[in-house]
Biopython code that builds the backbone (N, CA, C, O; Angstrom):
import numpy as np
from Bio.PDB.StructureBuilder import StructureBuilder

atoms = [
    (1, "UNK", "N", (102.017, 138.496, 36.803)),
    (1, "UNK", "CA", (101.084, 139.325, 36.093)),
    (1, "UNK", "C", (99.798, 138.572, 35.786)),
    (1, "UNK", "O", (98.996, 139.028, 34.971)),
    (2, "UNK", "N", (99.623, 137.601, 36.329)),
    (2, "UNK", "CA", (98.071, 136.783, 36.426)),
    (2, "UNK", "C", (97.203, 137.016, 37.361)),
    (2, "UNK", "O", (96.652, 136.104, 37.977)),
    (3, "UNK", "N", (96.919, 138.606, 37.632)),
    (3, "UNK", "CA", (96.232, 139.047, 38.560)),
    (3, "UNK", "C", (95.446, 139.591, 37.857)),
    (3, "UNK", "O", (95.533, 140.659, 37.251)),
    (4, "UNK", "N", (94.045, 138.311, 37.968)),
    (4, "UNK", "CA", (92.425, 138.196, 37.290)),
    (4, "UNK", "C", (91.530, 139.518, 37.720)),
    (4, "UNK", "O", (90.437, 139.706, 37.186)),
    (5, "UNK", "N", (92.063, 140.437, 38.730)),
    (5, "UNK", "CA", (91.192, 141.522, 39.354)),
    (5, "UNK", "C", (91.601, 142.669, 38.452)),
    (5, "UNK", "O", (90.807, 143.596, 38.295)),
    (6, "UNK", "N", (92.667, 142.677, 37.904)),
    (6, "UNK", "CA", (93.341, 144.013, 37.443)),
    (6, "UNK", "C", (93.089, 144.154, 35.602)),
    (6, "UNK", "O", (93.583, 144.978, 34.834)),
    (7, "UNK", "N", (92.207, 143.098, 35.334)),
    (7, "UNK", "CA", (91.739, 142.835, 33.605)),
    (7, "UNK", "C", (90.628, 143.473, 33.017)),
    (7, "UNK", "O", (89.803, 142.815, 32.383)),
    (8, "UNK", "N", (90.537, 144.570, 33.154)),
    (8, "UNK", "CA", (89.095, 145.448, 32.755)),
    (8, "UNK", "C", (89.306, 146.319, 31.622)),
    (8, "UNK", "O", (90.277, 147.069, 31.521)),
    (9, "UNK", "N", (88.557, 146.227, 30.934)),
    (9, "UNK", "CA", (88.093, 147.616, 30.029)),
    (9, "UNK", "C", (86.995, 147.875, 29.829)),
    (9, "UNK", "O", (86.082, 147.050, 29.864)),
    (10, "UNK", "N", (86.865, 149.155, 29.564)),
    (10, "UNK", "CA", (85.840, 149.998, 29.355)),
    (10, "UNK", "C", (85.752, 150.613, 27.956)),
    (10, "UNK", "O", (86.469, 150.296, 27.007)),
    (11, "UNK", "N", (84.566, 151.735, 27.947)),
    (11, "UNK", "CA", (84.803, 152.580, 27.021)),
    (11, "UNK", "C", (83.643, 153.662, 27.930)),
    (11, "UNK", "O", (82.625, 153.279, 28.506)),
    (12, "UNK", "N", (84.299, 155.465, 27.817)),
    (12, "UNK", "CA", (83.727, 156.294, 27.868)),
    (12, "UNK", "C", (81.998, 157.031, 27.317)),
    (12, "UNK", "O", (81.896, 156.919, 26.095)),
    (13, "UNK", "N", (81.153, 157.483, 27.750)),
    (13, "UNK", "CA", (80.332, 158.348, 26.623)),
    (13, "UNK", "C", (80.257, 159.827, 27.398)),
    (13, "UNK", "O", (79.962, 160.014, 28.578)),
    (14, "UNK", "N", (80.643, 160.910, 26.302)),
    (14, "UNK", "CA", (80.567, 162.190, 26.500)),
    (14, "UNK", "C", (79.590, 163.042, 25.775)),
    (14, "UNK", "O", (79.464, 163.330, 24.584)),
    (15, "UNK", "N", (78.976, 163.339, 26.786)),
    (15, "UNK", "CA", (78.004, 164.829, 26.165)),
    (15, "UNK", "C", (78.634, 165.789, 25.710)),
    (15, "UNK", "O", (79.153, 166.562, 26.515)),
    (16, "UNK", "N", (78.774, 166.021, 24.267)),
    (16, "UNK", "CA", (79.584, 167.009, 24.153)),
    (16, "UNK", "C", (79.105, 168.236, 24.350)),
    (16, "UNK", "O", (79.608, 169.189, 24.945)),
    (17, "UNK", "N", (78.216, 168.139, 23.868)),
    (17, "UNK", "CA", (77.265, 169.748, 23.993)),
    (17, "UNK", "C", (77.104, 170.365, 25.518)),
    (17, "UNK", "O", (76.978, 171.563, 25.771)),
    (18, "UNK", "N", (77.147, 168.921, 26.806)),
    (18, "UNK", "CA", (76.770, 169.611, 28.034)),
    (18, "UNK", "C", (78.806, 169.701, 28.311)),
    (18, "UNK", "O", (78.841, 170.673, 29.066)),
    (19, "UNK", "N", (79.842, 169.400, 28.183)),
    (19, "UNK", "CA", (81.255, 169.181, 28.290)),
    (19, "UNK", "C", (81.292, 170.839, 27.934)),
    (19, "UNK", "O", (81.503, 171.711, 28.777)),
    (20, "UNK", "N", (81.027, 171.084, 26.436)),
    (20, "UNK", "CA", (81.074, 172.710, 26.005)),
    (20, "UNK", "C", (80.483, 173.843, 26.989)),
    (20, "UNK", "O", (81.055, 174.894, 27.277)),
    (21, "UNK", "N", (78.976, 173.327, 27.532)),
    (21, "UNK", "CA", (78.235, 174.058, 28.441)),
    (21, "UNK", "C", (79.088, 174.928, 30.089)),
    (21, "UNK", "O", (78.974, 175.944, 30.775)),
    (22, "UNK", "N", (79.876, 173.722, 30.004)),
    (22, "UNK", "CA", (80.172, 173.307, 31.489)),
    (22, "UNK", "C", (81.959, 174.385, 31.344)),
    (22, "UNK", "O", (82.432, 175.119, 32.211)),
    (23, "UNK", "N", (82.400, 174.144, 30.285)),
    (23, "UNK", "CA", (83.774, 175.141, 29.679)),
    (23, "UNK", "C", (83.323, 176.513, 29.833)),
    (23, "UNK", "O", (83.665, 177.351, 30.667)),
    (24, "UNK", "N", (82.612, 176.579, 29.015)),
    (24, "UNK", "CA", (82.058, 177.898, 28.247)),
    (24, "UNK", "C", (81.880, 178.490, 29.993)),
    (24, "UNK", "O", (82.557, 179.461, 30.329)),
    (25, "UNK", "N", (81.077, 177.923, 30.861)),
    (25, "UNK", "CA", (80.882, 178.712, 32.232)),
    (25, "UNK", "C", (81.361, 178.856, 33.178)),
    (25, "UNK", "O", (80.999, 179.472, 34.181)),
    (26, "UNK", "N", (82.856, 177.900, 32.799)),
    (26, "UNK", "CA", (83.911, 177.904, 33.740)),
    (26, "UNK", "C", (84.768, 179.104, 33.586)),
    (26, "UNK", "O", (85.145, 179.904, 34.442)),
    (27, "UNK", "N", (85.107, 179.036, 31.673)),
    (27, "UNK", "CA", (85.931, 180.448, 31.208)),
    (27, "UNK", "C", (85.325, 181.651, 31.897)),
    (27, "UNK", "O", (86.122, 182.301, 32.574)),
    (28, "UNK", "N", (83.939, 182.122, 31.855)),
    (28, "UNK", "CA", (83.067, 183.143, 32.069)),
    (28, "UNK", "C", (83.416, 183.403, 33.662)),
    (28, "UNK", "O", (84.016, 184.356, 34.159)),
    (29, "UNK", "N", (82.864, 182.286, 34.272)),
    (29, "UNK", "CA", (83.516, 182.741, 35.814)),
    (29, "UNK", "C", (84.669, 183.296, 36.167)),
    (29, "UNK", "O", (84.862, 184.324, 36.816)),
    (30, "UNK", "N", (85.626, 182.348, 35.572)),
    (30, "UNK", "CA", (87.015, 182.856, 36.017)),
    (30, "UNK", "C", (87.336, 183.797, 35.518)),
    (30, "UNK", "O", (88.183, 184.474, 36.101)),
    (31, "UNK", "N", (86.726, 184.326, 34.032)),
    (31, "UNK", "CA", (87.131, 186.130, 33.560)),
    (31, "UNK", "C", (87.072, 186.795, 34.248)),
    (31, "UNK", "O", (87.904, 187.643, 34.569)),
    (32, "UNK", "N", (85.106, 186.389, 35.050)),
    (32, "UNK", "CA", (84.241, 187.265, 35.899)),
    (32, "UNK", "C", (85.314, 187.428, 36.683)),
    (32, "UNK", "O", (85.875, 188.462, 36.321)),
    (33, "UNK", "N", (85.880, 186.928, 37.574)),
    (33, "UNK", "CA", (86.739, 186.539, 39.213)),
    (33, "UNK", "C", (87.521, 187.231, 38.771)),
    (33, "UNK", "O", (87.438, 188.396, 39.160)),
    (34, "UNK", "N", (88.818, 186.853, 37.616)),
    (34, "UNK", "CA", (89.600, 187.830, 37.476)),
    (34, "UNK", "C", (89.441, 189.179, 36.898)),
    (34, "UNK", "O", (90.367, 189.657, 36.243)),
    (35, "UNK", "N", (88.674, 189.635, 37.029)),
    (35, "UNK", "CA", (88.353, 191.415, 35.998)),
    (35, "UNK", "C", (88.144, 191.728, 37.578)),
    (35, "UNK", "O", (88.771, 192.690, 38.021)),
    (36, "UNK", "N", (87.202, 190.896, 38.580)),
    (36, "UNK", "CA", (87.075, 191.820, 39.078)),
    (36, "UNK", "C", (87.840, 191.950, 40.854)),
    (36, "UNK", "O", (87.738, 192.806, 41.733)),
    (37, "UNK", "N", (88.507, 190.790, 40.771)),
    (37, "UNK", "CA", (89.282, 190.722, 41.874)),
    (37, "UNK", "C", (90.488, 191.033, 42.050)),
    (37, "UNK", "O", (91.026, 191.276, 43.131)),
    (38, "UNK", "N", (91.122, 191.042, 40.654)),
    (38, "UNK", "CA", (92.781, 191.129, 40.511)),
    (38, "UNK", "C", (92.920, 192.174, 39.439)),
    (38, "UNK", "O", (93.308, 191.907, 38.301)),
    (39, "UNK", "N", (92.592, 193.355, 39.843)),
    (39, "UNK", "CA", (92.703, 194.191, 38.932)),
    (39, "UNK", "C", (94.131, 195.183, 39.675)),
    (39, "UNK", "O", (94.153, 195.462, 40.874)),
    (40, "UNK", "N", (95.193, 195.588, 38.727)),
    (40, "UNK", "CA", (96.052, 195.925, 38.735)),
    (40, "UNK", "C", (97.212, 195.443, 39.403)),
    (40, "UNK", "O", (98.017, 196.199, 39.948)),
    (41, "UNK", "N", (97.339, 193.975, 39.370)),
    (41, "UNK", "CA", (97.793, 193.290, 39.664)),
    (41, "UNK", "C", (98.802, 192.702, 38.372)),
    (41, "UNK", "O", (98.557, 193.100, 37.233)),
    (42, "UNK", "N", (99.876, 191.795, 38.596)),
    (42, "UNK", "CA", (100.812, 191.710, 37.131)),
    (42, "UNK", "C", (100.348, 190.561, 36.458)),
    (42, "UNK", "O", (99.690, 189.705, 37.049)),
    (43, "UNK", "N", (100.666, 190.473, 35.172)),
    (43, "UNK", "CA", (99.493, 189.344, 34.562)),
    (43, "UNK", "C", (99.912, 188.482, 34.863)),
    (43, "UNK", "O", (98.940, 187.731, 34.786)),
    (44, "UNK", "N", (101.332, 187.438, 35.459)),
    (44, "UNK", "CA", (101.175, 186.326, 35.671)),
    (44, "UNK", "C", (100.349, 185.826, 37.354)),
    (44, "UNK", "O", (100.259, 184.652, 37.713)),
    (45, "UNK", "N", (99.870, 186.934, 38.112)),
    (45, "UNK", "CA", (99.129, 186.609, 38.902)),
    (45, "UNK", "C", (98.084, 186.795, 38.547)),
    (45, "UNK", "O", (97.374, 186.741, 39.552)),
    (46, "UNK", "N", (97.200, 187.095, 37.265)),
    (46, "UNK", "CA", (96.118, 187.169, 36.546)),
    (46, "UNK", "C", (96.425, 185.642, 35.738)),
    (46, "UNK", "O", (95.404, 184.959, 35.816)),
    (47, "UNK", "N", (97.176, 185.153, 35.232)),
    (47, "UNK", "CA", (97.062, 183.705, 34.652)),
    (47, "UNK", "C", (97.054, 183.057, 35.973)),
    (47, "UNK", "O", (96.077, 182.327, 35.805)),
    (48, "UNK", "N", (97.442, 182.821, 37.122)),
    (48, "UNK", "CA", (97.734, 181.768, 38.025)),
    (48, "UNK", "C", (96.402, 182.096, 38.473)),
    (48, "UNK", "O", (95.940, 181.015, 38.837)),
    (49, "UNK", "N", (95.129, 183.400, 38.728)),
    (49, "UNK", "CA", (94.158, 183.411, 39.099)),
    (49, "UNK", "C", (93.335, 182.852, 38.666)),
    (49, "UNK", "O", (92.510, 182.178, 39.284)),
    (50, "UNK", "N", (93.425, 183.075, 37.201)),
    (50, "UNK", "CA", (92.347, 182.529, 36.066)),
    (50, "UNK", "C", (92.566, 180.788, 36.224)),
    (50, "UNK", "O", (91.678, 179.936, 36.248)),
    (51, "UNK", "N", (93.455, 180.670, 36.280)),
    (51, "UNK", "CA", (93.586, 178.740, 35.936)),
    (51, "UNK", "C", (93.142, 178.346, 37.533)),
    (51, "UNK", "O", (92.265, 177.484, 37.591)),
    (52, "UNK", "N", (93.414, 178.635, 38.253)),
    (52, "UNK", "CA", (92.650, 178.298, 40.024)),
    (52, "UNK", "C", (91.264, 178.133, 39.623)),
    (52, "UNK", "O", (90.629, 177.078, 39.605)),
    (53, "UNK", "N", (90.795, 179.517, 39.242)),
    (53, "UNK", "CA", (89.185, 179.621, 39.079)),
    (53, "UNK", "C", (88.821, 178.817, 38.288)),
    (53, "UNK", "O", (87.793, 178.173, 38.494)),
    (54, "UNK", "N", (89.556, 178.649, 37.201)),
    (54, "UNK", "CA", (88.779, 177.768, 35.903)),
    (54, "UNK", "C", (88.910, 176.428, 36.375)),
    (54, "UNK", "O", (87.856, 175.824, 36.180)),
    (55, "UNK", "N", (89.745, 175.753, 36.895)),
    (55, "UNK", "CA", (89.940, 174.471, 37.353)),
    (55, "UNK", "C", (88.904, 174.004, 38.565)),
    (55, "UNK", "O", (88.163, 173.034, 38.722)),
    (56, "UNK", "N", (89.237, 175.226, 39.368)),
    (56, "UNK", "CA", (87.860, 174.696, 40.707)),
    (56, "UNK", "C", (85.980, 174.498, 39.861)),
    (56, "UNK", "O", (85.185, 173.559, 39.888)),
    (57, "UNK", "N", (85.912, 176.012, 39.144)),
    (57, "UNK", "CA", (84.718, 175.725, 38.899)),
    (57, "UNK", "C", (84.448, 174.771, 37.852)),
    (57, "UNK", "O", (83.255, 174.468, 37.842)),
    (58, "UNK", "N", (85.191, 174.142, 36.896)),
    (58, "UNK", "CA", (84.832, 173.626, 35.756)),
    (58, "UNK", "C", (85.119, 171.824, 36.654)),
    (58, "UNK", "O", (84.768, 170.865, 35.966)),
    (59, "UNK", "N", (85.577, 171.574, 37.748)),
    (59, "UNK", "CA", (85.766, 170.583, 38.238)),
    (59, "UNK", "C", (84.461, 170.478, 38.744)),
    (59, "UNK", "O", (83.792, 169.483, 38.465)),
    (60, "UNK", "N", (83.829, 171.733, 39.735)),
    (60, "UNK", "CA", (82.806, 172.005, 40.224)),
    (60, "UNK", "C", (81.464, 171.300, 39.331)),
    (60, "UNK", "O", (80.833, 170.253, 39.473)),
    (61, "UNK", "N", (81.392, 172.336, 38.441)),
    (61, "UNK", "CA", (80.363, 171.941, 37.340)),
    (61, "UNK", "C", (80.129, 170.742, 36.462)),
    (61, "UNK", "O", (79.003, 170.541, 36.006)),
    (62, "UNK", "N", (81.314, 169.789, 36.153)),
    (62, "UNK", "CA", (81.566, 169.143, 35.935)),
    (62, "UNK", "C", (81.197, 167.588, 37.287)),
    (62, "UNK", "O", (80.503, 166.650, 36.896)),
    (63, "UNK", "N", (81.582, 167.588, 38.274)),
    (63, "UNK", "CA", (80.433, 166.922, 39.179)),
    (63, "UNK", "C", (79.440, 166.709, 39.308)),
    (63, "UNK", "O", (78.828, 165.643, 39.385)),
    (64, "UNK", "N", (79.025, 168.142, 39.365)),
    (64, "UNK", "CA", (77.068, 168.513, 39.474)),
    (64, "UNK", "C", (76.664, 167.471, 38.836)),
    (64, "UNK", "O", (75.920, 166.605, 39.296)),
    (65, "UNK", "N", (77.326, 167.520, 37.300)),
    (65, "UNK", "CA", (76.388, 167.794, 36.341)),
    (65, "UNK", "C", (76.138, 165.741, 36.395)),
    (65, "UNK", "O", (75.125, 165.050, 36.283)),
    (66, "UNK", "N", (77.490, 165.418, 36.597)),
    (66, "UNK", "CA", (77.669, 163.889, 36.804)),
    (66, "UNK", "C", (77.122, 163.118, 38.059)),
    (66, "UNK", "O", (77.241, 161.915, 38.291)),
    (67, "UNK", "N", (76.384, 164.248, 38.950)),
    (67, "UNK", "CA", (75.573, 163.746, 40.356)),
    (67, "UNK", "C", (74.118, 163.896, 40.003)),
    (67, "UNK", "O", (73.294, 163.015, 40.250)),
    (68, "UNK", "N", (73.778, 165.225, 39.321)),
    (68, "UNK", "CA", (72.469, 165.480, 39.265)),
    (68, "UNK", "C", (71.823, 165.472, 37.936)),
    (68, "UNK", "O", (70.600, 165.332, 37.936)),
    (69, "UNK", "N", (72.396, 165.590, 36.870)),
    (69, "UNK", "CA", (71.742, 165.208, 35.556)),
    (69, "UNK", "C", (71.486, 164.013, 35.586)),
    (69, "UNK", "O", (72.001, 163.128, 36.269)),
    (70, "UNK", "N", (70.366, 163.946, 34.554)),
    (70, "UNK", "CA", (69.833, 162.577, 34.029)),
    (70, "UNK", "C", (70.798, 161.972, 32.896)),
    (70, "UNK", "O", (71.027, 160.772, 33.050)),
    (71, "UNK", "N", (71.286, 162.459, 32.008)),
    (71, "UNK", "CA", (72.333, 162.403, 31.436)),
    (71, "UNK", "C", (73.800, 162.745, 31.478)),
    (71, "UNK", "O", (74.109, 163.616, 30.665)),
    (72, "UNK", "N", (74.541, 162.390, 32.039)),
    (72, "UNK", "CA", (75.687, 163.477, 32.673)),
    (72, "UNK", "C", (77.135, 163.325, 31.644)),
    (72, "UNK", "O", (77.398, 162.313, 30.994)),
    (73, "UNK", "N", (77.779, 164.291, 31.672)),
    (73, "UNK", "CA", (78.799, 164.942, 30.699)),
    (73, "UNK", "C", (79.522, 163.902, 30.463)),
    (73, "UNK", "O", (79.747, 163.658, 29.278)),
    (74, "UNK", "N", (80.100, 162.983, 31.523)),
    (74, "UNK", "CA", (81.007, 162.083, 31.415)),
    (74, "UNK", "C", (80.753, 160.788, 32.366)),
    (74, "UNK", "O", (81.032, 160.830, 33.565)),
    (75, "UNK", "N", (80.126, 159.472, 31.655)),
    (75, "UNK", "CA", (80.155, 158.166, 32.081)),
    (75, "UNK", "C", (80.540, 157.309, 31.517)),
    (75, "UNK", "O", (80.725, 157.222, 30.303)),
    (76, "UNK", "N", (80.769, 156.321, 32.574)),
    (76, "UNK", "CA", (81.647, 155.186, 31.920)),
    (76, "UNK", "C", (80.406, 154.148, 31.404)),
    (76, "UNK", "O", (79.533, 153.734, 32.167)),
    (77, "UNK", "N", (80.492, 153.825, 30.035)),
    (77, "UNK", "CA", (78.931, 153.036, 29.484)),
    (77, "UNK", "C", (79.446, 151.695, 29.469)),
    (77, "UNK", "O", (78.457, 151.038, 29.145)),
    (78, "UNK", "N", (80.085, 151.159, 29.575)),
    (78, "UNK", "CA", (80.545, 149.393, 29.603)),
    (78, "UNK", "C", (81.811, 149.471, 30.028)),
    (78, "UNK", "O", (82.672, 150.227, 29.579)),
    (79, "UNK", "N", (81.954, 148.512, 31.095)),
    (79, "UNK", "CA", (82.880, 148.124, 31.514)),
    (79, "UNK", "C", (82.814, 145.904, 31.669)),
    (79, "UNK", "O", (81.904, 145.156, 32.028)),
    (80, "UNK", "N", (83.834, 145.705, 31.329)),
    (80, "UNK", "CA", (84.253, 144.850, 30.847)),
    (80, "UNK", "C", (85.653, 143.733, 30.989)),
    (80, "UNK", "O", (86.831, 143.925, 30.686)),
    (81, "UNK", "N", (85.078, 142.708, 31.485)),
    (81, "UNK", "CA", (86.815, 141.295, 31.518)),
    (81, "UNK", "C", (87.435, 141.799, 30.347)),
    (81, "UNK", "O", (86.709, 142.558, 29.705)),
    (82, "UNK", "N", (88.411, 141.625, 29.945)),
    (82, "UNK", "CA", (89.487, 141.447, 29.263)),
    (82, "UNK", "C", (90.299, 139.811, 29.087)),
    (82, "UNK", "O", (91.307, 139.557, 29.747)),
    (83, "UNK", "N", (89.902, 139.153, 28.452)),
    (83, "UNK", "CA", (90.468, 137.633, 28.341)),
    (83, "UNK", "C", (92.031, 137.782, 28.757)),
    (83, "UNK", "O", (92.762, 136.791, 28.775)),
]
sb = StructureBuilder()
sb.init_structure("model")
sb.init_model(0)
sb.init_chain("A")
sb.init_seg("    ")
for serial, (resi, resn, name, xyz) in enumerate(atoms, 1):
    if name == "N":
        sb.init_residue(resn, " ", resi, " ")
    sb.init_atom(name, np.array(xyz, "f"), 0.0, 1.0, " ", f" {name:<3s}", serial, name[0])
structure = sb.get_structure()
């Protein structure tokens, strides 16, 4: 266990306000998707729709935002040896 490569820590910083942004438009999509794609369909293929959608787009948005913002939702701000 004296493997000098594997000794790091970090610590996170989160935008919370753009993290909320990025939820808030994931929920909205996937309502959108499910109201209007899976209608009369049984609700646990309305939950298995909704969590697909919410997961792709909020993964989606959640990238962007960490490729193309100047500030992005989720970075790693120090990383760090560990003695």
């Amino acid at each position: 266990m004296n493997d000098e490569g594997l000794r790091f820590a970090g610590y996170f910083a989160l935008d919370v306000r753009l993290l909320v942004t990025c939820l808030v438009f994931a929920v909205a999509l996937a309502t959108l998707a499910v109201a209007l794609r899976l209608r009369g369909r049984r609700w646990d293929e309305h939950v298995v729709g909704f969590l697909a959608v919410f997961s792709l787009s909020f993964l989606i948005t959640l990238g962007l935002t960490n490729l193309l913002a100047v500030h992005p939702a989720l970075r790693i701000e120090s990383l760090f040896p560990v003695p």
